[in-house]
C-alpha positions as CSV (number, residue, x, y, z in Angstrom):
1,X,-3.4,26.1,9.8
2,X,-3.4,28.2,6.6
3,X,-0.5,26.4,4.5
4,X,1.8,29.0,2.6
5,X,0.8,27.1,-1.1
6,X,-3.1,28.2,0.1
7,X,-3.0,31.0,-2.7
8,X,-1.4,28.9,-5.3
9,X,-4.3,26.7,-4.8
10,X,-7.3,29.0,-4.8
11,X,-5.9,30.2,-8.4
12,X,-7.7,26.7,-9.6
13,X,-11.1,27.5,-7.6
14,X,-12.3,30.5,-9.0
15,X,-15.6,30.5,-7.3
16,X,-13.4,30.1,-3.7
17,X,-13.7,33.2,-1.3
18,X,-10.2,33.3,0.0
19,X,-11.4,34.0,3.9
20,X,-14.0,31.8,4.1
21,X,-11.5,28.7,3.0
22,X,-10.5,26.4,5.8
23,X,-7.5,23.9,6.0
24,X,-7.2,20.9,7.8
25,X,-3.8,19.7,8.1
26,X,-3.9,15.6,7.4
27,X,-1.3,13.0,9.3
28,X,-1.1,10.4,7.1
29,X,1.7,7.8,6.1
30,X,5.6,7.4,5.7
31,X,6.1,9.8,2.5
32,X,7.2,12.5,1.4
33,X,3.5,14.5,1.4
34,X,2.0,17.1,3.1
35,X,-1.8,16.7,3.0
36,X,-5.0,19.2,3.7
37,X,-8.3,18.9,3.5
38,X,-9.6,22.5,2.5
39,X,-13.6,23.2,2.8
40,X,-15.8,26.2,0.9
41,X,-14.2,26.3,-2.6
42,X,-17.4,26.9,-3.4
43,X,-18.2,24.2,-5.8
44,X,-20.9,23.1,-4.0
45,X,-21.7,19.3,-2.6
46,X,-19.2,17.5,-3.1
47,X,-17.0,19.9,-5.1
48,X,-17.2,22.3,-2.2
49,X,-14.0,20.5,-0.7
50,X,-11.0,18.8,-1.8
51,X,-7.9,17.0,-0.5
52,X,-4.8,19.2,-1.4
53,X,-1.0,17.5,-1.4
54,X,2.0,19.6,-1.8
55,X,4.6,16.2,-2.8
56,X,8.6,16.5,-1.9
57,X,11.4,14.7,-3.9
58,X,12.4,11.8,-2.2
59,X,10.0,9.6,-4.5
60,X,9.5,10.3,-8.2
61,X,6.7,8.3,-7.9
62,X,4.5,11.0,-6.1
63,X,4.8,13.2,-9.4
64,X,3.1,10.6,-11.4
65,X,0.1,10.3,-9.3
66,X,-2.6,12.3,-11.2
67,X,-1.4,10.9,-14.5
68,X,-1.9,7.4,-12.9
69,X,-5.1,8.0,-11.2
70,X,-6.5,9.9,-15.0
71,X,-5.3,6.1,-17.0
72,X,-7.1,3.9,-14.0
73,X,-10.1,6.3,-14.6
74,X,-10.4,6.0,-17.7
75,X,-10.1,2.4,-17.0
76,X,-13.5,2.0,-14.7
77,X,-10.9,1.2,-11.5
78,X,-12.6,3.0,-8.5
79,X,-10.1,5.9,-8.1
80,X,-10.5,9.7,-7.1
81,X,-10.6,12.8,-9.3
82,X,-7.8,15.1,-9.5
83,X,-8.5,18.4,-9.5
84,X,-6.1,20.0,-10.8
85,X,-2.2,19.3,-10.8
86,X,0.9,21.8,-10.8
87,X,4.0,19.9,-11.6
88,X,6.5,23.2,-10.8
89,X,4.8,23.4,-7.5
90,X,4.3,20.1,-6.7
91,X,1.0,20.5,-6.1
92,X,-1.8,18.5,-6.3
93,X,-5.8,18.6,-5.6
94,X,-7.8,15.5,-5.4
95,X,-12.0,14.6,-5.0
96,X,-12.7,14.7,-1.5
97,X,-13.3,11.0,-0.5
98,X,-14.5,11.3,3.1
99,X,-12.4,10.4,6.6
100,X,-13.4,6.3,6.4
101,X,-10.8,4.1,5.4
102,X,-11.1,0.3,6.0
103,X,-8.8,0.6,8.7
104,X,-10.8,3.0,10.9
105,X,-14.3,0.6,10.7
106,X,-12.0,-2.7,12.1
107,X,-13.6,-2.8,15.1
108,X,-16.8,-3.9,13.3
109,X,-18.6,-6.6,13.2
110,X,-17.4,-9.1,10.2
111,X,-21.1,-9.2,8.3
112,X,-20.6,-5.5,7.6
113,X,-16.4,-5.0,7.3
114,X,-16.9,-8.2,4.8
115,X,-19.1,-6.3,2.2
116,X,-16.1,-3.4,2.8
117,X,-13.3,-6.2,2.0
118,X,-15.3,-7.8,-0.9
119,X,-15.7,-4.3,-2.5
120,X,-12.2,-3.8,-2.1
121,X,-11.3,-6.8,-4.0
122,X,-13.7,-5.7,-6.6
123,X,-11.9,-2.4,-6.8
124,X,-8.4,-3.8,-6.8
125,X,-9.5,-6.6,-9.9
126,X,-10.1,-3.9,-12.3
127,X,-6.2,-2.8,-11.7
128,X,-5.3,-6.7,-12.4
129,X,-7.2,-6.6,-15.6
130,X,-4.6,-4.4,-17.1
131,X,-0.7,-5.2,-17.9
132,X,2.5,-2.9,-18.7
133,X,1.5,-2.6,-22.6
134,X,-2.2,-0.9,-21.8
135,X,0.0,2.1,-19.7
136,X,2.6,1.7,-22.3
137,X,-0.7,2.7,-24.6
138,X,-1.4,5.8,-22.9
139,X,1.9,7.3,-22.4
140,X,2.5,6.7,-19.0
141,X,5.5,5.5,-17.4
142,X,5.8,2.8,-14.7
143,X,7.7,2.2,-11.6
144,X,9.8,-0.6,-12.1
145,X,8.6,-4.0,-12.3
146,X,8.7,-6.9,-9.8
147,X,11.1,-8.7,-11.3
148,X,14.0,-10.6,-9.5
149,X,16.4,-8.1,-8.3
150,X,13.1,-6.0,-7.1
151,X,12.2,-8.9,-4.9
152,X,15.6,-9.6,-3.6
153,X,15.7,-5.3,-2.5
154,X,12.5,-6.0,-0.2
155,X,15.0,-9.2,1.3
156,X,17.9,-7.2,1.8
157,X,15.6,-4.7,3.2
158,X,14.1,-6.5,5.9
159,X,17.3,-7.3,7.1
160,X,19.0,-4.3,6.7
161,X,16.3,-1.9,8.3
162,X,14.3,-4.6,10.5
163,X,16.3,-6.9,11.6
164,X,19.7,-5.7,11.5
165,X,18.4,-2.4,12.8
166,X,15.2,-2.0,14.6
167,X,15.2,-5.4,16.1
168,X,19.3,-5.8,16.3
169,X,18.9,-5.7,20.2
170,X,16.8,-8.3,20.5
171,X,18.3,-11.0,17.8
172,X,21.3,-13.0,17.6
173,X,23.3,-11.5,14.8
174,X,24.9,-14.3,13.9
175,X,21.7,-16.2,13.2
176,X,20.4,-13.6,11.4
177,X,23.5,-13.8,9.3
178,X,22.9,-17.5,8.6
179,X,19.1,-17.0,8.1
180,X,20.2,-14.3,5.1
181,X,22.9,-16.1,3.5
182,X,19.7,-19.5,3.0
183,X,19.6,-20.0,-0.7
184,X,15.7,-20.1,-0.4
185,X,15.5,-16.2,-0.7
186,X,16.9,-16.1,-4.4
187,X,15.0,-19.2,-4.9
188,X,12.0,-17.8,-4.1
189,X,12.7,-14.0,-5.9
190,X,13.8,-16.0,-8.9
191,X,10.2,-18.1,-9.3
192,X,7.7,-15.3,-8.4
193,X,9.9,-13.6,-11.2
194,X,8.7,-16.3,-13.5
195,X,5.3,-15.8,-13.5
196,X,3.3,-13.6,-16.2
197,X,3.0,-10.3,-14.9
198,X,-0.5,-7.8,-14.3
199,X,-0.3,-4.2,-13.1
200,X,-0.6,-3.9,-9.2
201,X,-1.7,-1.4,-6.9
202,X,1.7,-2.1,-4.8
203,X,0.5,-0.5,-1.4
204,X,-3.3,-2.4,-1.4
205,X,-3.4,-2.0,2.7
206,X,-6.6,-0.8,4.6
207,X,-5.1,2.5,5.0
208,X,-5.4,3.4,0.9
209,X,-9.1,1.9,0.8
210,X,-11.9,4.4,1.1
211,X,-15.3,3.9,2.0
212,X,-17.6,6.4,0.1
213,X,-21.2,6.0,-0.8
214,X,-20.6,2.5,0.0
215,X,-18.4,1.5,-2.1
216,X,-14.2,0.9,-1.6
217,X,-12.0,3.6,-3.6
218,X,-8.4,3.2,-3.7
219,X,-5.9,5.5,-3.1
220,X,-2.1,5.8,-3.2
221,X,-1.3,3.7,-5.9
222,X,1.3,6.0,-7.4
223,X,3.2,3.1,-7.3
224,X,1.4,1.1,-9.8
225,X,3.8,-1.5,-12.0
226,X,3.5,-5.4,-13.2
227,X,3.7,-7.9,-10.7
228,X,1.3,-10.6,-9.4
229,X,-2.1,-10.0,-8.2
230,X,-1.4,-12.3,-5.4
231,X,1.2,-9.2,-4.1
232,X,-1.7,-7.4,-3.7
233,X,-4.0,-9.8,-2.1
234,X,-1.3,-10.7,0.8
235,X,-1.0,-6.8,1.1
236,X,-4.7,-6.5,2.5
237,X,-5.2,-10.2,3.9
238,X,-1.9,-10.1,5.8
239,X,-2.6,-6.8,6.4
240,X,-0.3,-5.7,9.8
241,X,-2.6,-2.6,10.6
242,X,-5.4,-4.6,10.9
243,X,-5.7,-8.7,11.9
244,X,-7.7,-10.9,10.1
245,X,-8.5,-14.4,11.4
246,X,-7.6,-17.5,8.8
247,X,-11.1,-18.3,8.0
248,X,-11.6,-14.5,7.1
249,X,-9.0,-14.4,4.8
250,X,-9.4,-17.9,3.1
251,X,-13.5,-16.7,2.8
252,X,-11.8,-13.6,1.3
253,X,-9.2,-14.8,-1.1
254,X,-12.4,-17.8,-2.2
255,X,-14.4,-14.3,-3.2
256,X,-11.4,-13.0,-5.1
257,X,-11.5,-16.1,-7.4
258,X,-15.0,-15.8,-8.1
259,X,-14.3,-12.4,-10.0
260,X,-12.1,-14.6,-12.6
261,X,-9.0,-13.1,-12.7
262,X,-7.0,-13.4,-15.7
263,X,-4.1,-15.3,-14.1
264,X,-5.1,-17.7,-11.6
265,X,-4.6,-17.4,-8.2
266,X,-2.3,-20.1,-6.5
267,X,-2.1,-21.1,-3.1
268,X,1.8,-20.9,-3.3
269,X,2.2,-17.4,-5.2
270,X,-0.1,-16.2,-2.7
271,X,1.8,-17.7,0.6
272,X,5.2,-16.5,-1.1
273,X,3.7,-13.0,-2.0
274,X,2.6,-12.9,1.6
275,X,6.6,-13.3,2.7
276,X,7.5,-10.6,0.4
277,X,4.7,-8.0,0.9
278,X,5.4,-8.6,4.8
279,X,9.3,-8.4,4.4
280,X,9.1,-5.4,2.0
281,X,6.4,-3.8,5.3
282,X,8.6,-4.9,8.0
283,X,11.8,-3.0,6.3
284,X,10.1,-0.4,5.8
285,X,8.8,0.3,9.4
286,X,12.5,0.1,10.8
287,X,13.5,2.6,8.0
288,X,10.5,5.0,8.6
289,X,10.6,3.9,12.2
290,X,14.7,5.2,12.6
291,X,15.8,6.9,10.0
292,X,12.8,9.0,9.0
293,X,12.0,9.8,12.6
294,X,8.2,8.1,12.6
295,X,8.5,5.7,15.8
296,X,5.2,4.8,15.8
297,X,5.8,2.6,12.5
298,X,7.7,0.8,15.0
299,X,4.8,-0.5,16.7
300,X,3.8,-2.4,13.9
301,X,6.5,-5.1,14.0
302,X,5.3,-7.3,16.0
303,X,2.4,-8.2,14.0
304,X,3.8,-8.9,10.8
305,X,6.6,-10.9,13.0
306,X,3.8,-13.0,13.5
307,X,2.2,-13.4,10.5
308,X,5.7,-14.2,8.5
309,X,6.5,-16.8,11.1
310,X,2.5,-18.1,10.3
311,X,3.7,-18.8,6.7
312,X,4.6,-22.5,5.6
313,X,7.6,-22.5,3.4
314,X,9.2,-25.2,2.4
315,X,13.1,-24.4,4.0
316,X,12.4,-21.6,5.4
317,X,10.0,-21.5,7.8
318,X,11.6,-23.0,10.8
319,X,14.6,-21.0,10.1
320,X,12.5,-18.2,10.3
321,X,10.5,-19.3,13.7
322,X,13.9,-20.1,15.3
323,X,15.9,-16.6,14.8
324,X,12.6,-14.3,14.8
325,X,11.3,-15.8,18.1
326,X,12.8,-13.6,20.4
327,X,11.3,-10.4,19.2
328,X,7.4,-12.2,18.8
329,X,4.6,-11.5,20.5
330,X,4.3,-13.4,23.4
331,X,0.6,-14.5,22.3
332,X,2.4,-16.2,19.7
């Protein structure tokens, strides 16, 4: 499949024979992106190919990519090269990272998917090194920051787009109604809001971790803003797409302390970032699920059901066990 922005994109590969270029069309994710892998630009090794996205406008955040990945460079995170970028076209080209992500080597066995996890970490520390004022610095503009009405949105939607939609069937509405009014939500938005702020990744799932050469490089963090490193952590350990077992993730978040990360890690930022990053997840796979016609988001649900009800939280946990029950997995 020849896209119809191929020409556009061979202006930038000069050494490219037009006929010999093949496209590979990419499914990948919830956005707004179209994604191709095109082959004999004729840069040779590794700059023969590259991955080429054409971005829509249903998230500014997709037209800040290459500026991001070009400061996290520049930074020493592990991120890939952009090509080239073409803001009128909204058109992008980006190094050619290979088909392995940390999802697709799950299956394997934890002495060699550890290393992949501990490099990942690795990665995603050097983006927790830096804060708001070193991309305020180089002229780049943030998404908003995690702050307390940003936490209360992930809240609201859970329970608009999981609960009060994909799951509404299968719940009792009115204790889902009681379970949202619990003063514990603003409690908790209002105290992870407290806490000094580092700039995140935001979408740190095995999905947007590539394994190349051996080492994890991170994708997809157009979303980059301050928040808490912990955010980020609970993103891959509670990862839905992929299930870790307790002792994996405690062995995992122990590593993560060993790099010494400029705010320390708590046990309790990290178990109330886990809630959020798995509310914010679960929202978003009934909105992507129904309204952006991807049912196989869907799917997902039950395991991050499972791992929110696995959190402990002081007044909110059994409230959460008793209305989310009906829709768990029946392992659980």
């Amino acid at each position: 499949m020849v896209p119809e922005f191929a020409s556009l994109v061979l202006e930038h590969f000069p050494a490219a024979q037009k006929g010999r270029v093949t496209w590979e069309k990419i499914e990948r994710g919830g956005s707004d992106r179209d994604f191709f892998r095109a082959r004999g630009l004729g840069g040779g090794g590794a700059f023969d190919s590259a991955i080429v996205a054409r971005y829509g406008t249903f998230k500014a955040e997709n037209a800040r990519y290459a500026r991001v990945a070009e400061f996290l460079g520049l930074r020493g995170v592990r991120v890939p090269r952009v090509f080239f970028h073409d803001p009128e076209q909204r058109l992008m080209a980006l190094e050619d990272l290979g088909t392995t992500d940390l999802w697709s080597v799950r299956e394997d066995p934890w002495e060699i998917r550890r290393l992949h996890y501990q490099s990942a970490l690795e990665a995603v520390h050097a983006i927790h090194q830096l804060t708001a004022e070193d991309a305020e610095r180089h002229g780049l503009p943030l998404e908003v920051a995690f702050d307390e009405a940003l936490y209360r949105w992930e809240q609201d939607y859970f329970f608009d787009h999981c609960l009060g939609a994909a799951l509404r069937e299968r719940l009792d509405a009115g204790a889902v109604t009681e379970l949202r009014g619990l003063p514990v939500w603003g409690e908790i938005a209002n105290e992870l809001a407290g806490y000094p702020r580092r700039l995140v990744h935001r979408d740190f799932q095995s999905q947007n971790i590539l394994l190349h050469h051996g080492r994890a490089m991170l994708i997809d963090f157009q979303g980059l803003r301050a928040g808490l490193p912990e955010y980020d952590l609970a993103s891959l350990l509670y990862d839905p797409y992929v299930q870790l077992t307790g002792s994996e993730r405690a062995e995992l978040l122990d590593f993560y302390t060993t790099l010494t990360p400029v705010v320390p890690i708590t046990a309790r930022r990290f178990t109330l970032c886990a809630l959020q990053r798995l509310v914010q997840a679960l929202g978003a796979y009934g909105f992507l699920g129904l309204q952006r016609g991807k049912p196989a988001f869907l799917a997902h649900i039950p395991a991050a059901l499972a791992s929110v009800t696995s959190l402990e939280i002081d007044g909110l946990s059994p409230h959460l066990a008793e209305v989310l029950g009906p829709a768990l997995p029946a392992h659980v």
